[in-house]
C-alpha atoms as a printed R data frame, in Angstrom:
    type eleno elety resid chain resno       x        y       z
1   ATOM     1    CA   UNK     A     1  99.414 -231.281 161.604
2   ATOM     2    CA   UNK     A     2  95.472 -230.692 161.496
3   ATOM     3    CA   UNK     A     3  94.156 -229.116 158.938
4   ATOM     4    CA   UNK     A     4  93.077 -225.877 160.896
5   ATOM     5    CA   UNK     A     5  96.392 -225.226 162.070
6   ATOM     6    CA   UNK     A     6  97.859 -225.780 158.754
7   ATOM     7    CA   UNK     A     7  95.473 -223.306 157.389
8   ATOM     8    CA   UNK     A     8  96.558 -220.576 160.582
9   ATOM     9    CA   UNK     A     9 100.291 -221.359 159.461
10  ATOM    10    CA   UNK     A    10  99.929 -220.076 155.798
11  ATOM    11    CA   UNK     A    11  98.309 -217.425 156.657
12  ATOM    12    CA   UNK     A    12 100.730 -216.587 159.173
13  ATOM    13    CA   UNK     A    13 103.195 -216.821 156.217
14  ATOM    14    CA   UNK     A    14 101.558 -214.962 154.096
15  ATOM    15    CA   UNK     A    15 100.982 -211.735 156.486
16  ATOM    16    CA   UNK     A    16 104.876 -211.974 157.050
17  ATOM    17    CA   UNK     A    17 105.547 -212.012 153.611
18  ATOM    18    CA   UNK     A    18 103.079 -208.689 152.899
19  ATOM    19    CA   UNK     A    19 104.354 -206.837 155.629
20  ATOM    20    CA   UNK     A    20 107.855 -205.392 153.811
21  ATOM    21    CA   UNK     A    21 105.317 -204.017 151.043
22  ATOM    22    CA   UNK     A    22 103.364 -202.151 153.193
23  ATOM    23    CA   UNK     A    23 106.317 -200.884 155.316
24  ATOM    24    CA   UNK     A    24 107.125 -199.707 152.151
25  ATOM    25    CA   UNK     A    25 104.400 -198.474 150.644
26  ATOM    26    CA   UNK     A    26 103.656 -196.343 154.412
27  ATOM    27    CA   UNK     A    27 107.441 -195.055 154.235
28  ATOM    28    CA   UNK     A    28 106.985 -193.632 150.611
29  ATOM    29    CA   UNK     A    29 104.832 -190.526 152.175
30  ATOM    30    CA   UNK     A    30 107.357 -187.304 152.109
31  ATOM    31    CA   UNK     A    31 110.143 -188.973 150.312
32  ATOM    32    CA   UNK     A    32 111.144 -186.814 147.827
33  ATOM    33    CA   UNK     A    33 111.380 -189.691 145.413
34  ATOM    34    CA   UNK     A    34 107.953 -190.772 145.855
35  ATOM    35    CA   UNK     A    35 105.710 -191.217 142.330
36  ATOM    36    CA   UNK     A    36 102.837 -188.899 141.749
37  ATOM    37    CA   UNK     A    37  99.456 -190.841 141.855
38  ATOM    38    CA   UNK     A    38  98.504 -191.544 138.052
39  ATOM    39    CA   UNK     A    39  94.641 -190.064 137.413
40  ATOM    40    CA   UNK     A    40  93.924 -193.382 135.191
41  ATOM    41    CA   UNK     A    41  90.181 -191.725 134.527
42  ATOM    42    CA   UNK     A    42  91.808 -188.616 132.824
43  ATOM    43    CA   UNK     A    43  92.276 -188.232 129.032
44  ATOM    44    CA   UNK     A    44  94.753 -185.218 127.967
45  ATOM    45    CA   UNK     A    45  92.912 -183.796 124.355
46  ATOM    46    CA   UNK     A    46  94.850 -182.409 121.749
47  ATOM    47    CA   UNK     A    47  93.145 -179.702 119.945
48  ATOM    48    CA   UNK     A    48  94.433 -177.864 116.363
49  ATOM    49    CA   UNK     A    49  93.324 -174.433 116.165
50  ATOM    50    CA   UNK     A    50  93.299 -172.758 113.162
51  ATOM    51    CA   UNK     A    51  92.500 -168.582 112.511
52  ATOM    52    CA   UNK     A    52  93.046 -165.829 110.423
53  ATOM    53    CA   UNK     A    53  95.763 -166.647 107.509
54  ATOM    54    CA   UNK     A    54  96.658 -169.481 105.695
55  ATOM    55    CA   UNK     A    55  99.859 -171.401 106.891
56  ATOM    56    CA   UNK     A    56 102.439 -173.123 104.303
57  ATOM    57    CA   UNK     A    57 102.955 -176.365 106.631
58  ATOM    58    CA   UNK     A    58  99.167 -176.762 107.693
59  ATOM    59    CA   UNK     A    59  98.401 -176.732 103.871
60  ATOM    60    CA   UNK     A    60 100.217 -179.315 102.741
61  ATOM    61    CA   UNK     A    61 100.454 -182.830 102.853
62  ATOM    62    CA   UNK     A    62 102.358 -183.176 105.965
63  ATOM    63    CA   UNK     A    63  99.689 -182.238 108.221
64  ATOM    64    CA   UNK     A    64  98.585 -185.494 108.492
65  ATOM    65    CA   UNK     A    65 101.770 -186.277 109.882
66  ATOM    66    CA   UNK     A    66 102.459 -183.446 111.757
67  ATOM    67    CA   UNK     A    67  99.207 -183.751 113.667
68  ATOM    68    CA   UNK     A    68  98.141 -187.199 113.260
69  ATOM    69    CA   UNK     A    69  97.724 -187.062 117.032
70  ATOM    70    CA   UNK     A    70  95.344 -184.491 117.521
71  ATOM    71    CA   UNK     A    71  91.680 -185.026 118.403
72  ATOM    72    CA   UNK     A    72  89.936 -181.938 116.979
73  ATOM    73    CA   UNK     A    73  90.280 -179.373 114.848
74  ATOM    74    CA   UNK     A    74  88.896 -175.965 115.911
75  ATOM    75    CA   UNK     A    75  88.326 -173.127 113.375
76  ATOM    76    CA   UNK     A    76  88.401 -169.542 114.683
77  ATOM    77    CA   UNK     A    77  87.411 -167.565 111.595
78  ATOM    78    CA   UNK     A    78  88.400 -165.640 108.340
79  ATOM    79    CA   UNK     A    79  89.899 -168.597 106.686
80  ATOM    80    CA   UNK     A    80  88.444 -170.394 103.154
81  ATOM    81    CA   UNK     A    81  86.554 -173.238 103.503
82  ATOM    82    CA   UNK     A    82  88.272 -175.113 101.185
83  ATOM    83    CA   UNK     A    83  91.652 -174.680 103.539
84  ATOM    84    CA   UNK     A    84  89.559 -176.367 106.634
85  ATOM    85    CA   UNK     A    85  88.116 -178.930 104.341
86  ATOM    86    CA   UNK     A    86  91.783 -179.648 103.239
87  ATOM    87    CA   UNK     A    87  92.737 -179.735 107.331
88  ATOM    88    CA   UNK     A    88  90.088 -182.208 108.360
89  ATOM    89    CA   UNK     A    89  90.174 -184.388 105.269
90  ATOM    90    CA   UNK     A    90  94.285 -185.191 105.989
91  ATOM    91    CA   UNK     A    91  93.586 -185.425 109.902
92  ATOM    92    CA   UNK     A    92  90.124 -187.385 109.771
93  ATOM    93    CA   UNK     A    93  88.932 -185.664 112.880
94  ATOM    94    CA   UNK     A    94  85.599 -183.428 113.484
95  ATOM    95    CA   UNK     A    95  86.201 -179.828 112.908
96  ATOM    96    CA   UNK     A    96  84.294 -176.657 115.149
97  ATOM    97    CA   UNK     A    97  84.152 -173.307 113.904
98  ATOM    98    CA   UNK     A    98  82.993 -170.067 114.106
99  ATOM    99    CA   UNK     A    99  82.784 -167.221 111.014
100 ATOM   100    CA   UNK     A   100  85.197 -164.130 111.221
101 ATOM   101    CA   UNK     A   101  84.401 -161.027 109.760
102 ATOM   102    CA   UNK     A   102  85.395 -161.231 106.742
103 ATOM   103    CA   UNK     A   103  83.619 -164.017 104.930
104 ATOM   104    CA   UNK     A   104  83.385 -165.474 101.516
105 ATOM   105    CA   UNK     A   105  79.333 -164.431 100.223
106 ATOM   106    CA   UNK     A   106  77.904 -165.356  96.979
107 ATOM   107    CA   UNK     A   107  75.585 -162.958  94.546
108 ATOM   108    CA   UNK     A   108  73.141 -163.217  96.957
109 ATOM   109    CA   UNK     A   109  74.952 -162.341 100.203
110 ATOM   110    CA   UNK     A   110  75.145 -165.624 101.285
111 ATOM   111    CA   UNK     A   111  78.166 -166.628 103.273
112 ATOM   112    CA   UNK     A   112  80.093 -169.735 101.397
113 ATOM   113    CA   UNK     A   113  82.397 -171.183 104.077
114 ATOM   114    CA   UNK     A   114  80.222 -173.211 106.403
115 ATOM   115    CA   UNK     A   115  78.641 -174.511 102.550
116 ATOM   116    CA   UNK     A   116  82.323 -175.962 101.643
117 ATOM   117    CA   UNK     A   117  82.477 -177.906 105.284
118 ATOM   118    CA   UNK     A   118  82.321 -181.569 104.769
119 ATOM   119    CA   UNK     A   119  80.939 -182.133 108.187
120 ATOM   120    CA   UNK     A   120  82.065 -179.073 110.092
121 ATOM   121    CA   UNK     A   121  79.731 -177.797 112.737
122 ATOM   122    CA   UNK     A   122  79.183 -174.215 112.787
123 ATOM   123    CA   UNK     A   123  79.497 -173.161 116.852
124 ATOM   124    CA   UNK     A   124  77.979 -169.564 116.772
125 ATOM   125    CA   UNK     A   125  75.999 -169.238 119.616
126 ATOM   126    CA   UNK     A   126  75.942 -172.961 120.207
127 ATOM   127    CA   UNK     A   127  76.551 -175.542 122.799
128 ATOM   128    CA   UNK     A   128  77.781 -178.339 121.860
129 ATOM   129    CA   UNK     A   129  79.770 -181.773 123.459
130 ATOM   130    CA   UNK     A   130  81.967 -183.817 121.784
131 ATOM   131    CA   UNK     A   131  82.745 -187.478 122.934
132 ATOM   132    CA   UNK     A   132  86.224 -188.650 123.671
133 ATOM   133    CA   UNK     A   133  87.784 -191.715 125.662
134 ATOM   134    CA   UNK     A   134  84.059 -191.590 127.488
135 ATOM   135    CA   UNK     A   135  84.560 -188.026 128.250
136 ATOM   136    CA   UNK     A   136  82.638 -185.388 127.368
137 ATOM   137    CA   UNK     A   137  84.397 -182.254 125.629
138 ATOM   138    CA   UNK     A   138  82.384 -178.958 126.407
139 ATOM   139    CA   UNK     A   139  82.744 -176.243 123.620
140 ATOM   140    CA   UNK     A   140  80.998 -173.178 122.666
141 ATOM   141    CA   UNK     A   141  81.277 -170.598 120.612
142 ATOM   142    CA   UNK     A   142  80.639 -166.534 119.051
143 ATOM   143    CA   UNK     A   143  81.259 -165.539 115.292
144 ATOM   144    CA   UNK     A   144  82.433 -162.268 114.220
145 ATOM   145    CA   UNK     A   145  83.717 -159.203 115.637
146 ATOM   146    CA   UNK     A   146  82.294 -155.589 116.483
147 ATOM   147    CA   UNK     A   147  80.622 -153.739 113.180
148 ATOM   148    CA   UNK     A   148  82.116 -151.593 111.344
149 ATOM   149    CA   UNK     A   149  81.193 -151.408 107.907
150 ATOM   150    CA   UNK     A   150  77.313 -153.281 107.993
151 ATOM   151    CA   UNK     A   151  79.118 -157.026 106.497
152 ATOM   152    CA   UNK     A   152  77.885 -160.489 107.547
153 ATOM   153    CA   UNK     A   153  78.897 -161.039 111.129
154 ATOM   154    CA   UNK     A   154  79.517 -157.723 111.961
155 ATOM   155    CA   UNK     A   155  77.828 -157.055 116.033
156 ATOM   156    CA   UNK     A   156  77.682 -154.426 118.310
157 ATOM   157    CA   UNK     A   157  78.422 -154.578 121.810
158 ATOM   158    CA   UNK     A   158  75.042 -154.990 122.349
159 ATOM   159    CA   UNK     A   159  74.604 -157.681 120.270
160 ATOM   160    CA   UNK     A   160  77.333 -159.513 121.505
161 ATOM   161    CA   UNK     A   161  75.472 -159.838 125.164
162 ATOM   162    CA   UNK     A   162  72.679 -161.457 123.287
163 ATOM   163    CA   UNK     A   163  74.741 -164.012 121.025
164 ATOM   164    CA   UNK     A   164  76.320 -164.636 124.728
165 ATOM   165    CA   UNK     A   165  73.518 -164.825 126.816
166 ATOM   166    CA   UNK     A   166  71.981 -167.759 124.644
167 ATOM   167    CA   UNK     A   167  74.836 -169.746 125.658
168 ATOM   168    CA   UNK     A   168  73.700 -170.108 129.078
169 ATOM   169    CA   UNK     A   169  71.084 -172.380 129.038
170 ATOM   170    CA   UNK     A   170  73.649 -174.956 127.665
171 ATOM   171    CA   UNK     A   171  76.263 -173.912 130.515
172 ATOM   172    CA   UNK     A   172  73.344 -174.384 133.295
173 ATOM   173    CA   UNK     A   173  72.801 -178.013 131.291
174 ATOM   174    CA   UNK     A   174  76.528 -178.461 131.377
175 ATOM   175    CA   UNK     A   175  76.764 -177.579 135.203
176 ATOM   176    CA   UNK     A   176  73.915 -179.583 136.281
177 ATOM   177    CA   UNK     A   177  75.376 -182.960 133.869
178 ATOM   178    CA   UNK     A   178  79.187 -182.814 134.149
179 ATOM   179    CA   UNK     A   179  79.891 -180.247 136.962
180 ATOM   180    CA   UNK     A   180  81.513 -177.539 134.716
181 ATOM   181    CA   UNK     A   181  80.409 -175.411 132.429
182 ATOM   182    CA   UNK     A   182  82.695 -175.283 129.478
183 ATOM   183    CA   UNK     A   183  85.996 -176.193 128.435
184 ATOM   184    CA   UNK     A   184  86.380 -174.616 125.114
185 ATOM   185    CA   UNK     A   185  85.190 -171.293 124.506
186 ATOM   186    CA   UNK     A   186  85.607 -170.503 120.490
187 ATOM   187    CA   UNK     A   187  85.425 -166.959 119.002
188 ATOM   188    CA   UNK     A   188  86.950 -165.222 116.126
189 ATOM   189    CA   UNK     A   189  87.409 -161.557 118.392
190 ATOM   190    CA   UNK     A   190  89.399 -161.402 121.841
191 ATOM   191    CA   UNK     A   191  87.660 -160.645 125.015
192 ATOM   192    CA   UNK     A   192  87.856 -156.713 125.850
193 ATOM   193    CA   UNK     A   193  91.033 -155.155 127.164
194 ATOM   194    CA   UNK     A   194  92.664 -159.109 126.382
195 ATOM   195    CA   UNK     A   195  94.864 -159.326 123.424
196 ATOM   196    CA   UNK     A   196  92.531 -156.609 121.609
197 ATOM   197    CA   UNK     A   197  93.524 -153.236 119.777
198 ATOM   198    CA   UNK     A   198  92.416 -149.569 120.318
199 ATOM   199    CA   UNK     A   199  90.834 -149.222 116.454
200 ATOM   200    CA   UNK     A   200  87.310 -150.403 116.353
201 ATOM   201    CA   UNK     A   201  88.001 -153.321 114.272
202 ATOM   202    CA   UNK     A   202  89.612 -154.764 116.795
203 ATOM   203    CA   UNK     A   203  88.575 -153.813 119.898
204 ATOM   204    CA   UNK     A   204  87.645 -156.819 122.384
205 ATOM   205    CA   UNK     A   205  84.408 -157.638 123.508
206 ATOM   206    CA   UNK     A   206  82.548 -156.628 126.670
207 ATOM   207    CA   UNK     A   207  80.191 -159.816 126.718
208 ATOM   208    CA   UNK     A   208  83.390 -162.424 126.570
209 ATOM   209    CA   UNK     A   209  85.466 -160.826 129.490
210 ATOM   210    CA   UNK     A   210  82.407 -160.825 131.236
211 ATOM   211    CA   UNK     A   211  82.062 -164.471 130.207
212 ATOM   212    CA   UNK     A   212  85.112 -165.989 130.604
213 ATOM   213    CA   UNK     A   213  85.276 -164.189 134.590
214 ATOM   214    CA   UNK     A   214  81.661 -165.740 135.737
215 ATOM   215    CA   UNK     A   215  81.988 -169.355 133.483
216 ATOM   216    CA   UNK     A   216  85.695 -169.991 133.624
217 ATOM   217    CA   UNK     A   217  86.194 -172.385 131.034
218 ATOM   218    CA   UNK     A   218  89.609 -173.905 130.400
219 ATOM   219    CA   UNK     A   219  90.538 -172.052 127.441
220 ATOM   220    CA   UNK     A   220  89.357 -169.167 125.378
221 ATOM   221    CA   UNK     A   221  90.737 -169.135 121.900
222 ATOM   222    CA   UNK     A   222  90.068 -166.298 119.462
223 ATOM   223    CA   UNK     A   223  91.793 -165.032 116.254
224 ATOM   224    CA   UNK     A   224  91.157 -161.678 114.258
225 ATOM   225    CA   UNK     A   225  94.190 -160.362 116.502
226 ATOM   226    CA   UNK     A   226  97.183 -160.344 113.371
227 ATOM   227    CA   UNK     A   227 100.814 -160.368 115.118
228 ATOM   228    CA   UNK     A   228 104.079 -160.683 113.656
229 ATOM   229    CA   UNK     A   229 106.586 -159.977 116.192
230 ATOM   230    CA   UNK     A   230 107.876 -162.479 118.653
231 ATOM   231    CA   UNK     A   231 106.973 -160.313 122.282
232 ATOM   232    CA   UNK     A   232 103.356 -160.143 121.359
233 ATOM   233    CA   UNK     A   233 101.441 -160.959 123.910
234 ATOM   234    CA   UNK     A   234  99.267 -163.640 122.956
235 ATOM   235    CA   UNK     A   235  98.660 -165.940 126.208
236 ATOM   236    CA   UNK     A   236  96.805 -164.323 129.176
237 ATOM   237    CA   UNK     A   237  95.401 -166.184 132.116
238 ATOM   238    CA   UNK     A   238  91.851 -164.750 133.608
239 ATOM   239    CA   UNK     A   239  91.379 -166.588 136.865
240 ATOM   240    CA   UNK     A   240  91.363 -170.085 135.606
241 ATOM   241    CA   UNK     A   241  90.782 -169.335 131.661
242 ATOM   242    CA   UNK     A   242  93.677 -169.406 129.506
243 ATOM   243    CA   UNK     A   243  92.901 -166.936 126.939
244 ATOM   244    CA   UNK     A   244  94.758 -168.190 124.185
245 ATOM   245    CA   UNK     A   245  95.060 -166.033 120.560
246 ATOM   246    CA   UNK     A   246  95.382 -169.019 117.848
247 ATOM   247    CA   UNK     A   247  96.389 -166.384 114.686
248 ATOM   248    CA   UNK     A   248  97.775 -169.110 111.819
249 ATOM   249    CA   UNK     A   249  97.749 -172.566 113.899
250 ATOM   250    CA   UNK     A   250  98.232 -173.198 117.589
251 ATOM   251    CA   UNK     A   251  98.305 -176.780 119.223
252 ATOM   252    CA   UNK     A   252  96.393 -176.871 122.410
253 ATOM   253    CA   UNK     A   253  96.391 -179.829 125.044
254 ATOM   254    CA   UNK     A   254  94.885 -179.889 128.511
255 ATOM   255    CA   UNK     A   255  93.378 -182.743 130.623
256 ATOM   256    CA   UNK     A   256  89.875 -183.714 130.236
């Protein structure tokens, strides 16, 4: 046989041999026990997210077991330094926060928890990206909660726009860069009318419903908000924001 023909034959041969794949792989559209297409360029991040009061099982040595896993620790406030420091040191991963409003100040005023951070970066009015599996992880973040007795971050409602509003020339950079604007947004207060409470304290903020409606970033986790009973409501969905209140410890995982 000449060599040309020889060459048609096999790949004659090897065309019939394909063609059950393909049948197959054509017939696999509608069947109910077709396989979801795999996103291989996602990368599903596990955050810790820590607020408010001090938890027996975070604080001891089992964390690092418990939540050897997760990727970042996230601190939403009112919580001693030396307790985060303890967190991150057992996990070995980077640790966000913001300051609640009640803090630990020296003589002089000056508030003690970020000082006790062994590389913890402080997000208050920040924009920052953290980078993952070549992903980028979008955070941001607001300290305190409304004044009420003149302490250390202690805002009014006015205020609050402002710490908000210098945000947004890192979400325009984050739009522009990545298509999105945030993924994380970190506060220690809820948004208003969200998770929030009618006594001044603890009344929600104006600027971060506002915020989380225009910007919709994939999760909006707050503290402050104490609750002890098992029907508080503590997950709320804003258009596509989970609003998510992280009081003791919360374990958070979405795709990046």
């Amino acid at each position: 046989m000449p060599k040309r023909e020889h060459r048609r034959l096999l790949l004659f041969l090897r065309v019939q041999q394909a063609k059950p794949i393909l049948r197959e792989m054509n017939n696999t559209n509608g069947r109910a026990d077709k396989q979801p297409l795999i996103n291989y360029n996602s990368w599903v991040i596990k955050i810790l997210s820590l607020s408010d009061e001090v938890d027996a099982l975070i604080y001891s040595p089992r964390v690092g077991v418990l939540f050897q896993d997760v990727d970042v620790v996230i601190g939403c406030g009112d919580l001693p330094g030396e307790y985060l420091d303890y967190v991150v040191c057992h996990i070995n991963k980077p640790l966000y926060y913001v300051e609640g409003n009640h803090v630990q100040v020296d003589n002089e005023g000056k508030v003690l928890v970020g000082s006790n951070l062994h590389g913890g970066l402080d997000l208050h009015h920040k924009v920052k990206r953290y980078p993952i599996q070549g992903k980028q992880l979008l955070l941001a973040g607001v300290a305190g909660s409304l004044e009420y007795h003149g302490g250390p971050y202690h805002f009014s409602q006015t205020a609050m726009w402002l710490h908000v509003f210098r945000l947004l020339p890192g979400l325009w950079h984050n739009r522009v860069r990545y298509g999105r604007y945030l993924d994380l947004f970190v506060t220690h207060a809820p948004p208003w009318g969200i998770h929030d409470q009618p006594d001044l304290p603890h009344r929600g903020i104006k600027a971060f419903h506002w915020f989380d409606r225009v910007f919709q970033p994939r999760y909006h986790i707050h503290g402050h908000i104490h609750y002890y009973h098992p029907d508080t409501v503590i997950k709320t969905q804003l258009g596509k924001t989970t609003i998510l209140n992280t009081f003791r410890y919360k374990k958070i995982e979405f795709d990046l």
